[in-house]
BAZA-702861 format. One record per residue (C-alpha): residue in one letter; x, y, z. Coordinates in pm, whole numbers, padded with zeros to 5 digits, always signed. Layout:
BEGIN
aXYZ
...
***
This chain:
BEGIN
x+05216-09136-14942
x+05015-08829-14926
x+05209-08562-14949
x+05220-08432-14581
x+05268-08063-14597
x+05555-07993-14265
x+05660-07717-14041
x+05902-07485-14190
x+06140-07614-13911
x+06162-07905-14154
x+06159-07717-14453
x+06475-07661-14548
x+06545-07718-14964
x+06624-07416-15100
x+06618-07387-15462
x+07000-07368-15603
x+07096-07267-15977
x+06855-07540-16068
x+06894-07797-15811
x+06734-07811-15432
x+06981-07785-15151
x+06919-07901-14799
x+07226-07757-14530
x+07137-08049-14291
x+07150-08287-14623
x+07497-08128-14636
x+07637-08167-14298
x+07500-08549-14243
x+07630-08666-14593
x+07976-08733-14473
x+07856-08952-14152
x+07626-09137-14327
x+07874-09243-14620
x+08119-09350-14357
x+07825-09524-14199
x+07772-09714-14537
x+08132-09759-14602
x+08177-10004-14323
x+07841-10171-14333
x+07725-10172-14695
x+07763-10493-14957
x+08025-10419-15194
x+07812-10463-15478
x+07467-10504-15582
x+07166-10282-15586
x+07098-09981-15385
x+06817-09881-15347
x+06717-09465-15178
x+06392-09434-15049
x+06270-09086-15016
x+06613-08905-15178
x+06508-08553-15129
x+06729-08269-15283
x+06962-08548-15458
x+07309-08468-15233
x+07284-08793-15075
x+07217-09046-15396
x+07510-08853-15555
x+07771-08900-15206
x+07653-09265-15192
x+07697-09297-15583
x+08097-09137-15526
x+08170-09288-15227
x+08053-09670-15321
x+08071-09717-15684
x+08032-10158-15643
x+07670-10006-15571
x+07431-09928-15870
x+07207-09697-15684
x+06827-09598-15776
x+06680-09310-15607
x+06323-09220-15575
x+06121-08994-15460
x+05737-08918-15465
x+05785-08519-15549
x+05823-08450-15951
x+06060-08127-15828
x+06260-08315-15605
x+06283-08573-15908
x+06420-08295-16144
x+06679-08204-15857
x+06805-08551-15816
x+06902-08549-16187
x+07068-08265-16206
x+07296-08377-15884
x+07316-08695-16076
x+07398-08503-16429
x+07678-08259-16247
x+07814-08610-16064
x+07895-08754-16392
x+07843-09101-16242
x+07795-09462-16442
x+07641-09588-16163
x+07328-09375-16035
x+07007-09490-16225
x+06723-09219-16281
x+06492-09116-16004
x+06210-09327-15987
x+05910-09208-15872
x+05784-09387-15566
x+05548-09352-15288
x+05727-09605-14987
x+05416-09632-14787
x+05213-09754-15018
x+05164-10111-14997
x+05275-10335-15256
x+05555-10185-15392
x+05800-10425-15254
x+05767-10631-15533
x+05832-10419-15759
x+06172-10310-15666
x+06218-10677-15561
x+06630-10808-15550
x+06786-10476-15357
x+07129-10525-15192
x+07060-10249-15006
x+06781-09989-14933
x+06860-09661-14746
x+06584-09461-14554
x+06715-09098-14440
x+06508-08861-14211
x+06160-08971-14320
x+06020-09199-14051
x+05954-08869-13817
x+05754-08681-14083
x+05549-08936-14186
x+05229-09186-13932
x+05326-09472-13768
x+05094-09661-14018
x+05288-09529-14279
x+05614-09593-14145
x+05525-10006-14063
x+05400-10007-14418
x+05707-09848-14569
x+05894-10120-14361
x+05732-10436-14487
x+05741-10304-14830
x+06154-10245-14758
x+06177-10566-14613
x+05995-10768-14909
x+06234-10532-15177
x+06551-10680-14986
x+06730-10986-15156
x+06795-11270-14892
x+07103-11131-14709
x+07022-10769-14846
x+07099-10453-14588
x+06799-10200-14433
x+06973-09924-14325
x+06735-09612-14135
x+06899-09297-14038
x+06709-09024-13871
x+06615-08906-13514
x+06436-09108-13267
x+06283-09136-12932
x+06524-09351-12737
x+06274-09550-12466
x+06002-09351-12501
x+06212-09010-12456
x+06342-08680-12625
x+06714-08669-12586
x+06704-08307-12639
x+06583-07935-12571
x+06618-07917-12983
x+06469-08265-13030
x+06191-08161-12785
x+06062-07853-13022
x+06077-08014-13331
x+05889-08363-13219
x+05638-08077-13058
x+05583-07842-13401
x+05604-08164-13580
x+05296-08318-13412
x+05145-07952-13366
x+05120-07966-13751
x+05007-08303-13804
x+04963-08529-13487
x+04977-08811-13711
x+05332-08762-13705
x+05653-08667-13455
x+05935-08918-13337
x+05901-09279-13358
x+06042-09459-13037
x+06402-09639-13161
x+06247-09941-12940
x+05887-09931-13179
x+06075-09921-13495
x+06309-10247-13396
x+05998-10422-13308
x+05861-10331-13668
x+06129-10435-13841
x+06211-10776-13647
x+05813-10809-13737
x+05890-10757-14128
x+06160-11021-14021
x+06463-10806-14075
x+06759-10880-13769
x+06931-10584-13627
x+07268-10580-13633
x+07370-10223-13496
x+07229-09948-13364
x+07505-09614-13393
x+07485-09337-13236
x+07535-09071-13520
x+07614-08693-13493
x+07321-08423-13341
x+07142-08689-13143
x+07068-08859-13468
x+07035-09260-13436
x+07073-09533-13779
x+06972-09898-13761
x+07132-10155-13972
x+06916-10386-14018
x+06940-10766-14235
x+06705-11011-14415
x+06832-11363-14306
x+07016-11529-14609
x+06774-11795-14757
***
């Protein structure tokens, strides 16, 4: 993925006795492990895409230990912050960070066999190319019956829900117009196309949106 530079409305990891820490990475951890808690396999292979500071792969590692979870993330500094949140966790069951650029092609198969694959707050900072890349690649990492989950905010029908959703979609795509909200409708229609099946789409706090998403059991 090239490394899109973003608005400092979206820059938000500050650098914390040797780890990153992002306050919205804070506040959404707790919805989004509930969210996984009722909707995740029990066991299996986990797989982060884009994990950012490192608070989430360490919440998901506490909160679902059946889960051996594998972070990545394209940015070496982000890389060194996941391990430290991963060293401080003291937890058997959070892999390395592996390096990984999701919209590349091909890289599907190489992470082939995942239980589950969780995409936080990426899709809007990244093209639309990108993003239908980054979900065929998902889609081809999932084992048959394996979970897509994509948590972030969205367009819903082609609209802005919000004066705050509103100004960041607009200094988003000020920046980079390759960019901005995707439309929640778009992003099913990619992912039935990867031939994923949605199975819910929650509402989740500050406007924010996550699709579960399946691969069809062979």
């Amino acid at each position: 993925m090239p490394v899109r530079s973003v608005p400092g409305a979206a820059s938000v990891a500050e650098p914390q006795g040797g780890k990153l820490f992002a306050p919205s990475a804070a506040r959404n951890s707790g919805p989004i492990c509930d969210l996984l808690e009722q909707v995740a396999p029990p066991q299996g292979r986990a797989l982060e895409i884009a994990s950012g500071t490192g608070q989430h792969a360490a919440a998901y590692a506490a909160r679902l230990p059946g889960l051996m979870w594998q972070p990545t993330e394209v940015d070496a500094a982000r890389r060194a912050s996941i391990q430290a949140y991963a060293d401080e966790a003291g937890l058997a069951n959070i892999l390395p960070p592996a390096g990984l650029d999701a919209t590349a092609p091909g890289w599907g198969a190489g992470h082939a066999g995942q239980d589950l694959i969780v995409l936080v707050n990426l899709l809007h900072l990244i093209s639309e190319g990108e993003a239908r890349t980054l979900i065929q690649e998902a889609a081809a990492a999932l084992a048959p019956g394996g979970r897509f989950v994509i948590y972030g905010p969205f367009m819903r029908g082609g609209e802005l829900k919000s004066d705050g959703d509103r100004a960041f979609h607009a200094a988003l795509t000020a920046h980079d117009p390759e960019t901005g909200y995707k439309d929640d409708f778009d992003v099913i229609d990619w992912l039935h196309g990867a031939g994923l099946e949605l199975l819910q789409a929650v509402e989740m706090p500050a406007n924010n949106l996550a699709l579960v998403t399946e691969k069809p059991p062979a």
